[in-house]
Each structure stands twice: as C-alpha cells, then as structure tokens.
C-alpha positions as CSV (number, residue, x, y, z in Angstrom):
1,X,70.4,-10.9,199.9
2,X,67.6,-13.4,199.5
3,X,66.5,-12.2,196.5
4,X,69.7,-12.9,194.9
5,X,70.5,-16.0,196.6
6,X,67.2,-17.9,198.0
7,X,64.3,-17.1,196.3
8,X,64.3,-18.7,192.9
9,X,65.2,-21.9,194.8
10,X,62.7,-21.5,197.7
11,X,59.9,-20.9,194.8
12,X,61.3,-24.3,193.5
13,X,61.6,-26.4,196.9
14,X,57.6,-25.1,197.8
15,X,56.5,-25.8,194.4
16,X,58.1,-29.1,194.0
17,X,57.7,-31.2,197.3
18,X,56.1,-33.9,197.4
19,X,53.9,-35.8,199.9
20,X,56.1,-35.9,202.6
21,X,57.7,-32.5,202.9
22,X,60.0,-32.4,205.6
23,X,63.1,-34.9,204.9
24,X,63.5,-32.6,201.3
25,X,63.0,-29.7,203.7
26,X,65.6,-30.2,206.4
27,X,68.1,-31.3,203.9
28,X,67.5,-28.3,201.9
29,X,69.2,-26.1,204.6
30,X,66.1,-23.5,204.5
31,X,64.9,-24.2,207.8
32,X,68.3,-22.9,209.5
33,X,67.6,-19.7,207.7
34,X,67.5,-17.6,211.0
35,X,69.9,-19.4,212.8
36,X,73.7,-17.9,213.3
37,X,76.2,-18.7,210.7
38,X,78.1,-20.1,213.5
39,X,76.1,-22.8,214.2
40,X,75.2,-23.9,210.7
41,X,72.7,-21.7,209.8
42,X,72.9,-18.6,207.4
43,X,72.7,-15.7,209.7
44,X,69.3,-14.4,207.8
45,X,68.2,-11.3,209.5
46,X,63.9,-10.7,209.2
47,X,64.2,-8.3,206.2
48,X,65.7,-11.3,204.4
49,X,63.2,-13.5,205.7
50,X,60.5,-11.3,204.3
51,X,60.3,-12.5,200.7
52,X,60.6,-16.1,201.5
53,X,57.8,-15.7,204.1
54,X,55.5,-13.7,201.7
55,X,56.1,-16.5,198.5
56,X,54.6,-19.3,201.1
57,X,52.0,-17.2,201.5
58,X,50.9,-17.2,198.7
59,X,51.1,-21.0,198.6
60,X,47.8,-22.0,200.6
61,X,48.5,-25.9,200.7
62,X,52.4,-25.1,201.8
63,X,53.6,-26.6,204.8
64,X,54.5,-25.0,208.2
65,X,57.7,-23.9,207.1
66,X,57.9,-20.5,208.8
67,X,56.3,-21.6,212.5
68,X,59.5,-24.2,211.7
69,X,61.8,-22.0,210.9
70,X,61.6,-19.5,213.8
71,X,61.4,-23.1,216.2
72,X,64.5,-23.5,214.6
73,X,66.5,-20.4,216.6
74,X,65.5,-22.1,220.1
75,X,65.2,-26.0,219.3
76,X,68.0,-26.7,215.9
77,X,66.0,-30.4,215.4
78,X,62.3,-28.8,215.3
79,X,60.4,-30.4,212.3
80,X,56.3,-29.4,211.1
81,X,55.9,-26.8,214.4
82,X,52.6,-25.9,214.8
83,X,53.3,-23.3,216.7
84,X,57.2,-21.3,217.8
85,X,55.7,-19.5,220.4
86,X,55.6,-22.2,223.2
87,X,59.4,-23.4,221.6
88,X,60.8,-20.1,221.6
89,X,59.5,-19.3,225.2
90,X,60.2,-22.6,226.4
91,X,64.3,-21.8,224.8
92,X,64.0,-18.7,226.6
93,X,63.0,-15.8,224.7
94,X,60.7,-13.6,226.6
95,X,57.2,-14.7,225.8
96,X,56.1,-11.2,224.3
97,X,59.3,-11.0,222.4
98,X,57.8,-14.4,220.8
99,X,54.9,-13.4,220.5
100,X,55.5,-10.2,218.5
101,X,58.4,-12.4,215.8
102,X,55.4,-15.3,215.6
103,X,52.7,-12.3,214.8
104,X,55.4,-10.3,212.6
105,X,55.6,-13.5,210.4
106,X,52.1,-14.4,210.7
107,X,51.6,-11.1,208.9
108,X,53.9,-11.5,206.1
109,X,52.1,-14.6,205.4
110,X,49.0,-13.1,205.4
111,X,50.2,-9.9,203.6
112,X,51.4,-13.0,201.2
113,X,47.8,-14.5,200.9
114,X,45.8,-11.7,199.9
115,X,48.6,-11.0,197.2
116,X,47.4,-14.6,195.5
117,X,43.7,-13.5,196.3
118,X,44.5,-10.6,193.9
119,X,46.0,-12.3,191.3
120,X,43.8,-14.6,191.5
121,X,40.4,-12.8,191.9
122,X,42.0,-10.3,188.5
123,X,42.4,-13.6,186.6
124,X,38.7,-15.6,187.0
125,X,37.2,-11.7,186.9
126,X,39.0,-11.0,183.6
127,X,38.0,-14.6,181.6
128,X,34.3,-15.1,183.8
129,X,31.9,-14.0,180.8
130,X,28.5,-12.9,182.5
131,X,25.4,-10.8,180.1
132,X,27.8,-11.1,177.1
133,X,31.4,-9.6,178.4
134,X,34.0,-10.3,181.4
135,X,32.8,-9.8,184.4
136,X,35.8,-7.6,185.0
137,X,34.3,-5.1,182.9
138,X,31.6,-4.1,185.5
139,X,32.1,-0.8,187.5
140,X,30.8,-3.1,190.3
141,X,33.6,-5.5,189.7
142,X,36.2,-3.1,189.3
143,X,35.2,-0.9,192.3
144,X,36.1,-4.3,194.9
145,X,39.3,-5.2,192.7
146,X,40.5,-1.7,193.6
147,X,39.9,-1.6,197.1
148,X,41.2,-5.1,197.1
149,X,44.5,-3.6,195.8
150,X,44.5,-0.9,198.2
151,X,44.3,-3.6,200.6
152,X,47.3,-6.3,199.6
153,X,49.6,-2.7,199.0
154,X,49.1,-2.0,202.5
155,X,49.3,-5.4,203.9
156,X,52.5,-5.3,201.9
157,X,54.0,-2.0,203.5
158,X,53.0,-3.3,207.1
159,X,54.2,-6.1,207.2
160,X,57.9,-5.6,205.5
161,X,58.2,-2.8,208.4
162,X,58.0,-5.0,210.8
163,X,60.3,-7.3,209.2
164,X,63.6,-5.9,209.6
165,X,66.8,-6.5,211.9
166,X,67.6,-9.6,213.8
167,X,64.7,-11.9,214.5
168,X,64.9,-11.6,218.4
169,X,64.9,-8.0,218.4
170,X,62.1,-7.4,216.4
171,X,59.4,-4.3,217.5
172,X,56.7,-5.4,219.2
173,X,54.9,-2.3,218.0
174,X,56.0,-2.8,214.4
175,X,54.8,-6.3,214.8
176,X,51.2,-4.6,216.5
177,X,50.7,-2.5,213.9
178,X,51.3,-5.3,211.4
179,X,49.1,-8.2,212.5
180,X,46.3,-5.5,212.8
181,X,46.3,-4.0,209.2
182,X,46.9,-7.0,207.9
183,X,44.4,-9.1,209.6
184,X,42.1,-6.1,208.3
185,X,43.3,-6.7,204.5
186,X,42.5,-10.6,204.9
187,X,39.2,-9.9,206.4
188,X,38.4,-7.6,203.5
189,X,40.2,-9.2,200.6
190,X,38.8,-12.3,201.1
191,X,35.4,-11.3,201.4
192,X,35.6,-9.5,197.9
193,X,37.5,-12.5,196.4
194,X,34.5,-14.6,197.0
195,X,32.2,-12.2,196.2
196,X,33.8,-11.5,192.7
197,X,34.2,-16.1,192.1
198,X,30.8,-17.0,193.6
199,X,29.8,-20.4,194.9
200,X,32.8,-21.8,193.1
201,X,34.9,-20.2,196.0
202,X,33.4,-22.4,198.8
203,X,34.9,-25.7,196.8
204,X,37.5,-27.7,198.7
205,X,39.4,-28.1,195.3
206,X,39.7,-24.6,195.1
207,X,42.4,-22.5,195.8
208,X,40.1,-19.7,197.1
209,X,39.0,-22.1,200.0
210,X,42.6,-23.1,201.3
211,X,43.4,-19.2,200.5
212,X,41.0,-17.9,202.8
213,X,40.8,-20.5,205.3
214,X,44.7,-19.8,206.4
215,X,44.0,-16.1,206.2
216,X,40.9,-16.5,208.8
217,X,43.2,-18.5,210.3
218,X,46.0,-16.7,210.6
219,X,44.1,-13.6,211.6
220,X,43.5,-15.4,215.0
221,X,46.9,-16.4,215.5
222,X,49.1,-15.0,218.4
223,X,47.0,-12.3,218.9
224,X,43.9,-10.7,216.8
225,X,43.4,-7.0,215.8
226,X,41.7,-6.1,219.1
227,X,44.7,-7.7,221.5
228,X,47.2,-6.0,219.1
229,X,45.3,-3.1,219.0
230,X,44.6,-2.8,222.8
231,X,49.0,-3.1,223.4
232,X,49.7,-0.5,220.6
233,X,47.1,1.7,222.8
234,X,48.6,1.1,225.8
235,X,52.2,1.6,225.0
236,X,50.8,5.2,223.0
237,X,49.3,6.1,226.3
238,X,52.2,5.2,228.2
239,X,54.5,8.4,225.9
240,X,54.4,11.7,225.8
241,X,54.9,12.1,222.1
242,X,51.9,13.4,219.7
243,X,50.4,11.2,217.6
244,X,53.0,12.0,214.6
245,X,56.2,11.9,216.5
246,X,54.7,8.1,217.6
247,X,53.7,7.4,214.1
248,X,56.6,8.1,212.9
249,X,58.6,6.0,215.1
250,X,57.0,2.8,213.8
C-alpha cells in the first residue's frame, strides 16, 4: 500500500524540508505511520514501513524520522527521538521485543545506505577518467562494484524479511539475521565505495562521508553482528530442527 499511496510524497517531504524539520514533519501525518487507525494514525503494518524506511536511507543528512516514528506507538507527542528503545520499553513493550523492531529498522536503513553507495560509487566510477578511460572500465574496478552489488541485494532481501506484520510482533530472529548481514554489507560496501572515490570520500561536503558515517553508525546500534549473532546461536541451540528446517523458518 505505500507504494501507491506514500512514497512519492515521502520522497518529496525528505527532499524538501528545510532547516527545521519537525513542525513540516508532524503536520505531515508520517510520523503516525505505525500507529492504529483508531487513534489517528494509518494502521501501517512493517512491510509498508519498508520502502519509506529504505528511501531515508538513502538520504544520509535525513532526520531521525524512523527512531521517531516507532516512539510514536508508545509516546503519540515524540519529536527528533534519538533512540525508541528506551520510549518503547519505558510504554511497555518488552525490552527485547524493542530491541529486535529498533534493529529491524536500523537494518532497512542501512540496507537503504549502501543502495545510495551503489549508485553512487557506479556514477563517479563511470565519469572518473584515470590513464585515458573511466575508471569503471578497470577489471579491478569492476571486480569491487560487483561484490558491492552482491552486497546491497542481500542487504535488501534481509532486511524486507524482517519487515513484515505488525510492528510489535516482529521476529526477533528475522530482525538477528537482518542487523547481522546487513551490518556485514555496510562494512563491506563502504569500504569499496571509498576505495573506488579516493581521498575525495573523506570530505565533509561529500555525500560518501555522511553515507558511511550513519552506516558505521548504525551498525553499532541496538546490537552489533556479534550480539545478534550470539542470540541467533542461542535460540538455534535451544531447537531440535536441522540447520535447513531452522533456515527455513526465518
């Protein structure tokens, strides 16, 4: 449904706001995404939530709209959260139940990120002229920007898994398995995209630099690979299934 309804005009609210965000924000009725229809809000399960979360993403100078909106299902008035977790906990959602929706979203965002590295690193690759032709026409070159599209395509797929149904019962493995391959796509895709731009990536006025600073970031946030990897271990442990039958229900 958001792709019909919200997207085109979520694009245009991230792209358009100005200095001060959040007044333009609250009135724009986004924030209440998540929130029942009942109590003003549109009833948005995650799967719709997915293709908002990923396009701010891929905005690295965005503001905390997501952390925001997910504040928003335990405290209605919450403006620029820095973090849900301790909102959502303190509203009374179990704290690894807010933990897994923060990480979930934290992954789309990522998964969102190293979508813009792509694009990005494709474009400066194909017009960068180095020895007399783009750079883009090295096998060197065009070795990372395949594994960097490996990368975001995975990202992509683990993150929109865990994105689906209603926000407060979302899987905490889902949500494991998510934070850990994306966090692994951010730490790879931003390592090539800065490798393929050069010292112009390190530039405050550069994109790269905001790109990869919330992707490091991120990665960190409500949990890193090894804690999400550690609870997806434990809770394999804990089941008799073989390692397909559990892969399988992810």
């Amino acid at each position: 449904m958001s792709d019909d309804l919200f997207l085109d005009p979520w694009r245009r609210l991230l792209d358009g706001l100005g200095s001060d965000p959040w007044p333009e924000l609250a009135g724009s009725g986004f924030l209440d995404l998540l929130r029942p229809e009942s109590e003003g809000g549109a009833g948005l399960d995650l799967s719709g939530l997915f293709p908002l979360a990923f396009e701010a993403g891929r905005r690295p100078r965005a503001p905390r709209v997501l952390p925001t909106i997910l504040a928003r299902l335990a405290d209605p008035k919450a403006l620029d959260c820095p973090d849900a977790e301790p909102v959502l906990t303190a509203g009374g959602v179990a704290p690894a139940l807010a933990r897994a929706l923060c990480a979930a979203c934290d992954a789309t965002l990522m998964a969102g990120a190293v979508d813009a590295l792509q694009a990005m690193t494709l474009d400066y690759a194909s017009t960068r002229r180095q020895f007399g032709r783009e750079i883009s026409k090295f096998q060197a070159i065009q070795h990372q920007i395949a594994v960097m599209a490996e990368e975001v395509m995975a990202a992509r797929m683990a993150a929109e898994t865990a994105m689906t149904g209603a926000p407060l019962l979302v899987s905490l493995q889902a949500a494991a398995v998510a934070k850990m391959r994306c966090g692994e796509a951010a730490l790879a895709c931003a390592g090539i995209a800065h490798a393929v731009h050069g010292a112009i990536g390190v530039s405050a006025e550069h994109d790269l630099y905001h790109l990869t600073g919330a992707l490091h970031q991120l990665r960190l946030s409500h949990g890193g690979e090894a804690y999400w990897a550690r609870r997806l271990g434990a809770w394999a442990l804990s089941r008799p299934d073989d390692a397909a039958t559990l892969a399988r229900s992810l």
